[in-house]
Each structure stands twice: as structure tokens, then as C-alpha cells.
C-alpha positions in Angstrom: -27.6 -43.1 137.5 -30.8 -42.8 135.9 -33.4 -45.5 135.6 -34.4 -45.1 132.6 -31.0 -44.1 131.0 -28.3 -47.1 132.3 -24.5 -45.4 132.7 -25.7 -41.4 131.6 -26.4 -39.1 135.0 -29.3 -37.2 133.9 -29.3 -33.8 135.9 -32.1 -30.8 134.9 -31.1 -27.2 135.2 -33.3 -24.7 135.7 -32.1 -21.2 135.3 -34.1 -18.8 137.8 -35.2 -15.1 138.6 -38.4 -14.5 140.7 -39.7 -18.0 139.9 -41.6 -18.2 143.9 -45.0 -18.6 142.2 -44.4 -21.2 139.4 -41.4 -23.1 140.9 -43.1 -25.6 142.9 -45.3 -27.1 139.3 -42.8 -27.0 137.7 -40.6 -29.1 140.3 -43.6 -31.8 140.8 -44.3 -32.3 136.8 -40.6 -33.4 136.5 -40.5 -37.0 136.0 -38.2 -38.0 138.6 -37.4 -41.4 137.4 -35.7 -39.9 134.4 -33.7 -37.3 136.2 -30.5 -37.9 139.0 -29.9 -34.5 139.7 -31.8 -30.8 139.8 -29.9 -27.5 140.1 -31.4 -24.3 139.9 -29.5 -21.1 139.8 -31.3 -17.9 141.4 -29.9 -15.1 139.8 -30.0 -12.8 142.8 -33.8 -13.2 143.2 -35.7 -10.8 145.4 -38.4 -12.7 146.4 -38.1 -16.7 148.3 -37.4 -18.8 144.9 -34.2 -20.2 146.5 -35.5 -20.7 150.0 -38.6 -22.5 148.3 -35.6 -24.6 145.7 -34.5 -25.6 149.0 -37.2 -26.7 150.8 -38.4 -28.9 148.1 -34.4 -30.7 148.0 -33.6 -29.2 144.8 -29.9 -28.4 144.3 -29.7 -24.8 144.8 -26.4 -22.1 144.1 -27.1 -18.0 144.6 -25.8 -15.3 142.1 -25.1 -12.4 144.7 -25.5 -10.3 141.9 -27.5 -10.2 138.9 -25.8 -12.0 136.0 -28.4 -12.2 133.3 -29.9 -15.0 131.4 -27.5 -16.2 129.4 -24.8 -15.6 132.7 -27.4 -17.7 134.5 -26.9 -20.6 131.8 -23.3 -20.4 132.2 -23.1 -21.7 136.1 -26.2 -24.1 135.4 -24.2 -25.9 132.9 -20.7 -25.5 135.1 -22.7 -27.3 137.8 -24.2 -29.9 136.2 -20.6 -30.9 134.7 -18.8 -30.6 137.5 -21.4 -32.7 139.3 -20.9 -35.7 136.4 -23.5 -35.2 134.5 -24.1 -36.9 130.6 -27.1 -34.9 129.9 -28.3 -32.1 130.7 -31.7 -30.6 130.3 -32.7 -26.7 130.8 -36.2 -26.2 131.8 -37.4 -22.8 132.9 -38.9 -22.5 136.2 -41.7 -20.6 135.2 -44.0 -23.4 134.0 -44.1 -22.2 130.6 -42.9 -25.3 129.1 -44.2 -28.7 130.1 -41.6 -30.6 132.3 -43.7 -33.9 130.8 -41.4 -33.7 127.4 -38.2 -34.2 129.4 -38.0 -38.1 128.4 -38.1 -37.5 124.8 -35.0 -34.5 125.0 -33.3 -36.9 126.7 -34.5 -39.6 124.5 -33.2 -37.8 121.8 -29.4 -37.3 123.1 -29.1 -41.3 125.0 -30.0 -42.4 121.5 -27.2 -41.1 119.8 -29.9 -39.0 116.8 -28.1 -35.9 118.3 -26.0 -34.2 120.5 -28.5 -31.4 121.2 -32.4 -31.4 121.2 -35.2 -28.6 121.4 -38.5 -28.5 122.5 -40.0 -26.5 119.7 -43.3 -24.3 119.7 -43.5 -23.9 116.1 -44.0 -27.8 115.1 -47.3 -27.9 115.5 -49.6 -26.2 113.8 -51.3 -23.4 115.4 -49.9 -24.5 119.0 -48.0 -21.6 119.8 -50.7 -19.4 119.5 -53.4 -21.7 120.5 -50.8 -21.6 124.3 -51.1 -17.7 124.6 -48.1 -16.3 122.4 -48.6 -13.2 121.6 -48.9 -12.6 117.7 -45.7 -10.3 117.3 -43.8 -12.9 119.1 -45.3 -15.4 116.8 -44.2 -13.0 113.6 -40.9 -12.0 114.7 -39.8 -15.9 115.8 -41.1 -17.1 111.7 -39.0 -14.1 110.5 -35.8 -14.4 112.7 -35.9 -18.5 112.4 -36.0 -18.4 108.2 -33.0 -15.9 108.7 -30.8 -18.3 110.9 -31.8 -21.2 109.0 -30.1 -19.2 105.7 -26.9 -18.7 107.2 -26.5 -21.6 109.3 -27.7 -23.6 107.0 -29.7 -25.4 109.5 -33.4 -26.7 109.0 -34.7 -25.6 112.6 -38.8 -24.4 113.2 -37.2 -22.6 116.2 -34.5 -21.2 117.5 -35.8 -19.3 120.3 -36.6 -22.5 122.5 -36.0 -22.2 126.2 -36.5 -26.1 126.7 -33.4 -28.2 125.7 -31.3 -30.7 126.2 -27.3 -31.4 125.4 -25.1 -33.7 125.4 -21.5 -33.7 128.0 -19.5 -33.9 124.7 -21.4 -30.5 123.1 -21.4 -28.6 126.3 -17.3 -29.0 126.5 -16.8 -28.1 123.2 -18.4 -25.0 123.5 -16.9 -21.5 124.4 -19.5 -21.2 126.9 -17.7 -18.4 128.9 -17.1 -16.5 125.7 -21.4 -16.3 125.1 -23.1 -13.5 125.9 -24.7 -12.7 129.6 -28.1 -11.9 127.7 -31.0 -13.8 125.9 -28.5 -13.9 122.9 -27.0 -16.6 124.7 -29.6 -19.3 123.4 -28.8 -18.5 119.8 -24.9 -18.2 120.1 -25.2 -22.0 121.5 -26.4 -22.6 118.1 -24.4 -21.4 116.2 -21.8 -23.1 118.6 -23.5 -26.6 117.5 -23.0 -25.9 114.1 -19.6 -25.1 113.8 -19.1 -28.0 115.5 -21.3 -30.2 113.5 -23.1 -31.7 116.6 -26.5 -33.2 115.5 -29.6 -30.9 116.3 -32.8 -32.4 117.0 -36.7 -31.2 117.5 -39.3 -32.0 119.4 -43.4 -30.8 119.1 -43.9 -29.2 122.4 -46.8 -27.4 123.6 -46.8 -24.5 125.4 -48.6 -22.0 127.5 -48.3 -18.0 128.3 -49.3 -16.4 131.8 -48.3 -13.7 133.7 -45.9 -15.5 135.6 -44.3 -17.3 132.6 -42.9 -14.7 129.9 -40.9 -11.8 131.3 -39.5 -10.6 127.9 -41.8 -7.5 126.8 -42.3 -6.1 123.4 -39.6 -3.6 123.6 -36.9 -6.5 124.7 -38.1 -8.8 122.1 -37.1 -5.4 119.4 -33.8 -5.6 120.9 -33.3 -9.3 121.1 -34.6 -9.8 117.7 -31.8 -6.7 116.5 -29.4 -8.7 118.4 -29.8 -11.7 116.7 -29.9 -10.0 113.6 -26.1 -8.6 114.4 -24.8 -12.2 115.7 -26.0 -13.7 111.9 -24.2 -10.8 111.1 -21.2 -11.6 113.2 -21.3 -15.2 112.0 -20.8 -14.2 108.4 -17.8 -12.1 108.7 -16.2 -14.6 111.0 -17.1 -17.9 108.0 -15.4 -15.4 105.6 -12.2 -14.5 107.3 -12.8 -10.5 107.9 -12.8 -10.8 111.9 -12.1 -13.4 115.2 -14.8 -13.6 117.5 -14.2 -15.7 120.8 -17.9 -16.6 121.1 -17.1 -19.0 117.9 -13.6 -20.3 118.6 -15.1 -24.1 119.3 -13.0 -26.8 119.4 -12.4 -28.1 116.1 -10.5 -30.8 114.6 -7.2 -30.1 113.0 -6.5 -30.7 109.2 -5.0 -33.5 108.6 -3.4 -32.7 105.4 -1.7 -29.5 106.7 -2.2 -29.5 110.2 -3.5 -26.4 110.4 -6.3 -25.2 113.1 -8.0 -22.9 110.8 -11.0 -25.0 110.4 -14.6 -24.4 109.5 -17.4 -27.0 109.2 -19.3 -26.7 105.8 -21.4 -29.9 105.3 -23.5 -30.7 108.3 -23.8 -34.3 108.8 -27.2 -35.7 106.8 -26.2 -39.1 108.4 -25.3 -40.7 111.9 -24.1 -43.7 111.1 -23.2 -46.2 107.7 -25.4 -48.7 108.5 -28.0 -48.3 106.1 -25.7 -47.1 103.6 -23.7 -48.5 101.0 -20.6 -47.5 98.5 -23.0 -48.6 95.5 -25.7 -46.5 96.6 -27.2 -44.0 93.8 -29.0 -41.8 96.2 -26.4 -38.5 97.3 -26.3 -36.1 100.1 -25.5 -39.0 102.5 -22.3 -37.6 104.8 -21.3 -37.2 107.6 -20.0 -33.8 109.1 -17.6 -32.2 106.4 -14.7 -29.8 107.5 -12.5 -27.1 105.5 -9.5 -25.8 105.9 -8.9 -22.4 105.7 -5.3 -22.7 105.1 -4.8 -25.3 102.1 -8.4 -25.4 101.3 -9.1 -29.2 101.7 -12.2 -30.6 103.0 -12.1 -33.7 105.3 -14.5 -36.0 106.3 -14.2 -38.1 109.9 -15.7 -41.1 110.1 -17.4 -42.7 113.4 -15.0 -45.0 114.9 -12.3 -44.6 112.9 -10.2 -47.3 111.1 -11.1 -50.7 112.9 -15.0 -49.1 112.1 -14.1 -47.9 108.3 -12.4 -51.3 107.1 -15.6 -52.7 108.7 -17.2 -51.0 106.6 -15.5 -52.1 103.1 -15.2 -55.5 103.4 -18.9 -55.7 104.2 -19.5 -54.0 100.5 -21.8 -56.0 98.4 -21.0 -56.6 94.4 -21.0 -52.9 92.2 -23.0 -54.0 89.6 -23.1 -50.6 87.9 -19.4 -50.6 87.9 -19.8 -53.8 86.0 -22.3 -52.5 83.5 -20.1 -49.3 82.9 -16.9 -51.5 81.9 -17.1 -50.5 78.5 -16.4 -47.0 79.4 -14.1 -47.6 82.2 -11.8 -49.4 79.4 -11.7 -46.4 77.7 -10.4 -44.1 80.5 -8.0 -46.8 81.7 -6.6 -47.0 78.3 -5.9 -42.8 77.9 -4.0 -43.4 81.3 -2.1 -46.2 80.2 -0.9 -44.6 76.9 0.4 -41.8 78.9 2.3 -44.1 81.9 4.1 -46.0 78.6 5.9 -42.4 77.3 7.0 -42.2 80.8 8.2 -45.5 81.8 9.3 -48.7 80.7 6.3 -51.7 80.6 6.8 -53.9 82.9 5.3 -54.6 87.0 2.3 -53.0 87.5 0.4 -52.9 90.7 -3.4 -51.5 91.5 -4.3 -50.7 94.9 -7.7 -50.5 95.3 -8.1 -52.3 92.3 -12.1 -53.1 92.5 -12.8 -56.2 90.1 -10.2 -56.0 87.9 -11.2 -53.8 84.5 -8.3 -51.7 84.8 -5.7 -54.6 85.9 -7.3 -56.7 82.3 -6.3 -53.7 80.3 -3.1 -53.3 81.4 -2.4 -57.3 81.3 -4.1 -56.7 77.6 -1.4 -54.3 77.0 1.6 -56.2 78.2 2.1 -55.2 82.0 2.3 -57.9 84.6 -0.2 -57.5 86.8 -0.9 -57.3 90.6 -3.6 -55.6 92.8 -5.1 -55.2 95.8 -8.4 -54.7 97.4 -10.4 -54.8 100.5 -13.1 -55.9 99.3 -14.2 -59.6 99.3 -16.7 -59.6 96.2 -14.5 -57.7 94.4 -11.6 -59.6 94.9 -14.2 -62.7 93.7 -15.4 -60.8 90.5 -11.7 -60.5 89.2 -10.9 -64.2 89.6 -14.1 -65.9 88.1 -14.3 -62.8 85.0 -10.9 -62.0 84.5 -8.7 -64.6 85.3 -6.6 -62.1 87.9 -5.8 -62.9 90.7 -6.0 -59.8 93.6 -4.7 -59.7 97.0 -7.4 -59.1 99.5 -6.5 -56.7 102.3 -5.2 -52.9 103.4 -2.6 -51.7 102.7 -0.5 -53.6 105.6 -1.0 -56.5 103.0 2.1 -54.8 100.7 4.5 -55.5 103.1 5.0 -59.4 101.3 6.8 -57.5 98.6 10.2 -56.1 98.7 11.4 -52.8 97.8 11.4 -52.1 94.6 9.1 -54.4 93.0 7.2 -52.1 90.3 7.7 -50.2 87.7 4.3 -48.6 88.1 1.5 -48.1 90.8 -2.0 -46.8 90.2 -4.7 -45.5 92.8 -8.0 -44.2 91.2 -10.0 -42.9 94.0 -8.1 -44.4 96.2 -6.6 -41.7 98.6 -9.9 -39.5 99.4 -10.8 -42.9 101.3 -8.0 -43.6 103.6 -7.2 -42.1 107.1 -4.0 -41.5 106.3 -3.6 -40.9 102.6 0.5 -40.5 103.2 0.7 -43.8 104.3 -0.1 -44.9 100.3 2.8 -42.6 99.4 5.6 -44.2 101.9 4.4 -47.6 100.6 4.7 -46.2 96.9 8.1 -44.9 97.1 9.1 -47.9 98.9 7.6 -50.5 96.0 8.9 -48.7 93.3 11.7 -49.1 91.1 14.1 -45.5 90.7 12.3 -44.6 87.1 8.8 -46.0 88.5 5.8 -43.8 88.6 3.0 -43.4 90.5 -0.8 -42.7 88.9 -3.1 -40.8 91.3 -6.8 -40.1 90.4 -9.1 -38.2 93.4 -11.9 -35.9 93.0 -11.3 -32.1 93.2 -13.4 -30.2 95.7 -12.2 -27.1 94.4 -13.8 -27.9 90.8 -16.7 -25.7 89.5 -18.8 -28.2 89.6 -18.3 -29.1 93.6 -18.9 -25.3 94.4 -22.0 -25.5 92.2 -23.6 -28.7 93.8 -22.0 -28.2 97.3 -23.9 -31.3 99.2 -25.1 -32.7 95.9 -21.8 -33.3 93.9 -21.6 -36.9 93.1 -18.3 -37.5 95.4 -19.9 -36.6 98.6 -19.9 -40.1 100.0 -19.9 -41.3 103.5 -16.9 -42.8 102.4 -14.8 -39.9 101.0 -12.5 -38.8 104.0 -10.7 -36.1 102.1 -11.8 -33.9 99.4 -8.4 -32.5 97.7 -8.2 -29.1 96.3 -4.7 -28.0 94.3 -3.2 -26.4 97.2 -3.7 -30.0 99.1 -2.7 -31.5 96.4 0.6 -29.7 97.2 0.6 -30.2 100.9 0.4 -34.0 100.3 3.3 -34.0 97.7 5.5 -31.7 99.5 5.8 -34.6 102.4 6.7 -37.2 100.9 9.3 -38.5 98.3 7.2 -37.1 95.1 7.4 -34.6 93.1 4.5 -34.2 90.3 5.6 -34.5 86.6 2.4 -33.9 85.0 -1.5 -33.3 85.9 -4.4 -34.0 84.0 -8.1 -33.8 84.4 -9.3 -37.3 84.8 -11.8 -38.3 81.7 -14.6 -41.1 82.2 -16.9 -42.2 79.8 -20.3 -43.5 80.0 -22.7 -45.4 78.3 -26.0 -42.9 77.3 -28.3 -45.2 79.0 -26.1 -44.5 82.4 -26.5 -40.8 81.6 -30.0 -41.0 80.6 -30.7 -42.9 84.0 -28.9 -40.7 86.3 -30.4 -36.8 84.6 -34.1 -38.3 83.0 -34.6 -41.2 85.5 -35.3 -43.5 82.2 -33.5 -45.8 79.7 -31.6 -43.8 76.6 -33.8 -45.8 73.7 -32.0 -47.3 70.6 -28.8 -46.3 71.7 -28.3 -47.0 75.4 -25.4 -49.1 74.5 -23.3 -45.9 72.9 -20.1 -45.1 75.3 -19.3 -40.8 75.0 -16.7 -38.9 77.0 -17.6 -36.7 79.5 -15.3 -34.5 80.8 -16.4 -32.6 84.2 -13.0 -30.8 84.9 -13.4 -32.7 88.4 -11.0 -35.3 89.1 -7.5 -34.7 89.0 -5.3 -37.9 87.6 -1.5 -37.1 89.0 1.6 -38.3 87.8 4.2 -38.8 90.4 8.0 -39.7 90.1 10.5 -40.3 92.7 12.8 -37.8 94.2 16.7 -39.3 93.0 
């Protein structure tokens, strides 16, 4: 294992064709301490490149015939698998990038920032020109790079790299035989990584042209840059459903409201991990990958380490004071849903799961209900004692198993579902707590809304914490499976105080009137209303 790197085998590929003259530098600027393993893959060379890979002790298989650059790629990475390796870093052979940046793409990947990393020419300013390239190369690589970086909806300088690293995990997940033998091959791994969702990083790299170094002429660089051209092409078709392409069939998670495979990323991750992030947090576009499904529409969210890691993460949530400051409005919303559970049911038992500090609980106990809740977290939980009175169960939802069946009239979950890993679970515990003419209250945001579409990655329910984003025909899938049926839908109403507004759209206080409460309807939240089947 390597030095540097404890536990990760470190092995460098270098993907070869007539490399006799520049092998050797590039061999001895490796930095050996860094690296276990070095393969290099002749691809039916001519000249002595593999006797020389051999001479020097580098790891050394022979195409008998010719497979192409990208066909090259596809044994180096079989190799340097099958031989155990965590990380694996492509360097070409021909000296034109500088073996001396191979600690920071591996840097990159052993740190967990990404699952892929690039040496990039374009970062600094002036250096790929300054190191030879030739100024149509420089045009065309500007030109194709803005394209890519439109439909992928990546943020890359370059895409065009022949200096990278990957991680094990990216390099199975990929339909590497499926890529092209040519010098497409670079971009189709990609657009590989973004399906996925792996994490793409950059490093400034300089770099240097010479006879020996760049093989591709100016009439190959007119058909590779057509070529890429046709895969953005390719890609768009395939994101909209008009044609299967096997160079794109990645392995993707299923959807775990409808179990289908028909999955598509469409939020790359803008975060690696929650831990400087927070629930109260005003700042958006903090999420980590977000996946649709082409077949109910939902989106889905998984989250790093899953369960033991995500109720880790809520009882560690510090006090919401702006849900504290907006309890004038809040009233007001819980009161519309409380008129509407009393013309359906009988007052009575009421229980909130995910009940926060209370507000909605001291409404309801305002209004006649008895009251119970329950929440995970522990400020919370403190808030509705010491303000309210209300005592609130601490825990998961494992913590309803004290009561017996039956034991409410009525159960309410405001954005409660889109949080948990298995949002049916809340269901079997409803129908099981609930009495025959009990109902259960559902409010969750709705990722098919206008406003969603319209703000994509900026839409205020975007959260780190959101595993599910429901759209009508989940909505359906979730209810079909369990003892449910819906009796009425509604779209969810909140109110807020004009100095909240003013806040969040001016970035200042509202004047004279801060304290004024006004509805605002978004037509983005549905609130469900759920009976049992008899």
C-alpha cells in the first residue's frame, strides 16, 4: 500500500503508442512514494516502448492489434482493478503532462472532495498557451468545454484532460466496455460521472507541447470536436426519453417509492457531507446528489451513511429560532388544517410526529384535542416544555411502539415524510395507531410544482435533509401501498410575517409593519387527507 495514502493501492496507468522517446521522463518524474503499482498498455507499438516499459520494471500488457485510445483506456483500467487498486491515475507517456501533480489527483480522490479529478490546462491564465498549444486547440477546447458544461450542467475549465485520476467505486460504476475505442472515450467518462453523480474535481496543471507529445493533428481535432458535438447530442435525447444508449446505462440507484430502475440524476451534489450544515440554515443550494424517476416522477435524495448517520444528524440540531419568530403565522396555517380535520372526525387523541416545539400541538390543545407528539430533536423537545407546557416524546419513530393500537383519533405529519428513509414506515405506524374513523394529515413539498421547475436547485425545499421530493404520481405510489386511501387534497397555505418576507426577497427589515402576518400561497406543498381502508 502506499506510503503516503495508508489502506488505498495507488497504481498509475499509462495508456501507450510509440512512446520510445518520452517514456523513460516520464517513468523517472513519477513520484514513486505515492504510487504501488505502474501499468502501461502498448497498443501494438511499432517501435521498442514495451521492451523499454520493461526494462525499467514497469508493469507491461501488449495489444496485438491496434485498439485505439479510448480501447487502450479500457484494459489500463481492467488491470489496475483486477490488480486491487483504490485509485487509479492516467498519465500519458508522452511527457506532456507533468508526472509532479500526481499527489494532488490523488489527494483529491483519498480525501473524499471527489470521486474523480482532472489535471486541467485551462485554470491558469494564459498557461496552456504559454506550454505550446496551438491556438485552434486553445479555441476549439473554450468552445466545446462551455458546450458540455450547458448540458451537463457541470462547472468544468476542461474536459479534454488526458491527466486524471478515479476512484475504484467510479470506475465499476461505469459502462466502461460500452465507451467508445476513440478519443471520445475521455468525454463519454464524463458524462458517465455525471449520471452518476460522482464528485468532479480540478486541478491547475501546467503543460508543454513537443513533437513527441501531441499526436492529434488539426484534421482529428475537426473530427473529435464533431464527435463530441454528436455525444452532447446523444446525451440529450437519452435525458429526454427518445433513445437507449449503452455508453450511459450506469449503475444507478433504484427508486425507492416505486422501485423502478428508470432513473436519472438531476441535482449534482453542491455538498459532501452535513457537517457544516444545518436544518435552520437560510443559505440554499446545499444537497447532496438528487435523483428522478422517470416512471412516477419523484426525486430522491440519499444521504451519506444512511440512518445511524441521518438521526445523527437531527438530534444534533440546534434551537430554530426563526420557527419561533414565525409562530404567529404558523398558528394561522395550523388552525385552516384543524377546522378541516374537525368536519371529518370526531375531537378527541391527537398525535404530532415530528412535532418541532410545539405551535401546532398548543393549537390543537387550544381547541380541545388531547395532545401527544414526538420529536427527535432534543432542543425542540426542551422548547415545548418550558413555552408550552407540552410534554413531547423524544425519539424516532421506534418510540410509538409504547402505545397500543388504536390510540388516536388523529395524526399529523407536516414535512415529515420527505425526511425519512422509509416514508412507509410512518404509514404502517399510522394505520396501526389509529382508531377505524381516524385520519391522517400529511403535508410534503411538491417537486412537481411550478415553482420547483422554475427554481430547480434554488427552490426553498432543497435541503440536505429532504430525502424525497413527492410529485402527484408518488403521491399515488405511496398511498397505493399502504392501508390509505386519500379523501381530500389541498394545497398547503403558510403565512408570514412581512418582515420574514422582506428579509428573505430585500435582505432588510419590512419598516412600520414587520409585525403584519399575510397568506402566501405558493401552490407547492401538498397537505393530504388520509382515512383508513375498512
Amino acid at each position: 500500500m502506499s506510503r503516503r495514502v495508508p489502506n488505498k493501492k495507488i497504481v498509475v496507468v499509462m495508456p501507450a503508442y510509440h512512446a520510445v522517446r518520452t517514456l523513460e521522463r516520464t517513468f523517472r518524474a513519477i513520484p514513486r512514494d505515492w504510487v504501488d503499482e505502474i501499468i502501461l498498455v502498448d497498443d501494438a507499438s511499432s517501435d521498442e516502448t514495451a521492451n523499454l516499459a520493461r526494462s525499467l520494471g514497469i508493469t507491461t500488457i501488449v495489444h496485438q492489434k491496434n485498439k485505439g485510445y479510448g480501447g487502450n483506456q479500457k484494459t489500463c483500467y481492467q488491470e489496475a482493478l483486477a490488480r486491487g487498486g483504490n485509485i487509479v491515475v492516467m498519465v500519458h507517456p508522452d511527457f506532456q503532462y507533468d508526472p509532479k501533480y500526481i499527489p494532488q489527483l490523488i489527494a483529491e480522490i483519498a480525501s473524499g472532495r471527489g470521486d474523480a479529478c482532472f489535471g486541467s490546462r485551462m485554470i491558469l491564465e494564459g498557461g496552456a498557451r504559454a506550454g505550446g498549444m496551438p491556438w485552434w486547440k486553445f479555441i476549439s477546447n473554450i468552445f466545446l468545454t462551455k458546450i458540455e458544461n450547458l448540458i451537463l450542467g457541470l462547472g468544468l475549465t476542461e474536459y479534454h484532460s488526458g491527466f486524471r485520476s478515479y476512484s475504484r467505486k467510479a470506475l465499476e460504476s461505469l459502462p466502461i466496455e460500452a465507451l467508445s475505442d476513440g478519443f471520445i472515450f475521455d468525454s463519454e467518462i464524463i458524462v458517465g460521472l455525471r449520471l452518476c453523480g460522482f464528485g468532479i474535481r480540478e486541478i491547475p496543471i501546467e503543460t508543454r507541447y513537443f513533437k513527441e507529445a501531441s499526436m492529434v493533428g488539426f484534421a482529428k481535432s475537426v473530427e473529435y470536436g464533431f464527435s463530441i458535438l454528436k455525444l452532447m447530442l446523444d446525451f440529450i435525447l437519452f435525458r429526454a426519453g427518445f433513445r437507449a444508449d449503452p455508453r450511459f446505462r450506469v449503475a444507478l440507484p433504484f427508486c425507492p417509492v416505486c422501485k423502478s430502475q428508470r432513473t436519472f440524476l438531476t441535482h449534482p451534489a453542491t455538498i459532501l457531507s452535513v457537517a457544516h450544515y444545518t436544518i435552520t440554515e437560510a443559505a440554499r443550494n446545499k444537497h447532496f446528489n438528487i435523483f428522478v424517476c422517470r416512471n412516477c416522477g419523484s426525486g430522491f435524495q440519499p444521504f451519506p451513511g444512511g440512518r445511524r448517520a441521518l438521526l445523527d444528524f437531527y438530534t444534533m440540531q440546534p434551537e430554530d429560532t426563526t420557527y419561533l419568530q414565525e409562530e404567529a403565522g404558523r398558528r394561522k396555517s395550523f388552525v385552516r388544517v384543524l377546522r378541516r380535520i374537525n368536519r371529518i372526525t370526531k375531537k378527541g387523541k391527537i398525535l404530532d410526529i415530528g412535532a418541532g416545539p410545539g405551535i401546532f400541538l398548543d393549537e390543537a390543545r387550544l381547541r380541545g384535542w388531547e395532545v401527544t407528539g414526538i420529536e427527535l430533536s432534543e432542543a425542540a423537545v426542551g422548547i415545548a416544555k418550558n413555552r408550552y407546557g407540552i410534554r413531547i416524546i423524544e425519539g424516532a419513530l421506534d418510540a410509538l411502539h409504547v402505545f397500543p393500537d388504536h390510540s388516536f383519533d388523529a395524526i399529523t405529519a407536516f414535512d415529515v415524510i420527505e425526511h425519512l428513509e422509509e416514508p412507509k414506515e410512518l404509514l404502517q405506524e399510522a394505520a396501526r395507531l389509529l382508531t377505524a374513523d381516524g385520519i391522517l394529515v400529511l403535508t410534503t413539498p411538491k417537486f412537481d410544482s411550478l415553482l420547483s421547475r422554475v427554481l430547480r436547485s434554488r427552490w426553498y425545499a432543497i435541503l440536505p435533509a429532504h430525502l424525497f421530493y413527492f410529485t402527484n404520481r408518488g403521491i399515488e405510489h405511496l398511498i397505493e401501498d399502504s392501508q390509505f386511501y386519500l379523501i381530500k387534497s389541498h394545497y398547503f397555505r403558510r403565512y408570514f410575517s412581512l418582515s420574514y418576507i422582506f428579509e428573505r426577497v430585500r435582505g432588510r427589515p419590512a419598516g412600520k409593519k414587520a409585525g403584519l402576518v399575510i397568506p402566501l400561497q405558493l401552490f407547492d406543498e401538498f397537505e393530504l387527507y388520509l382515512k383508513k381502508h375498512s
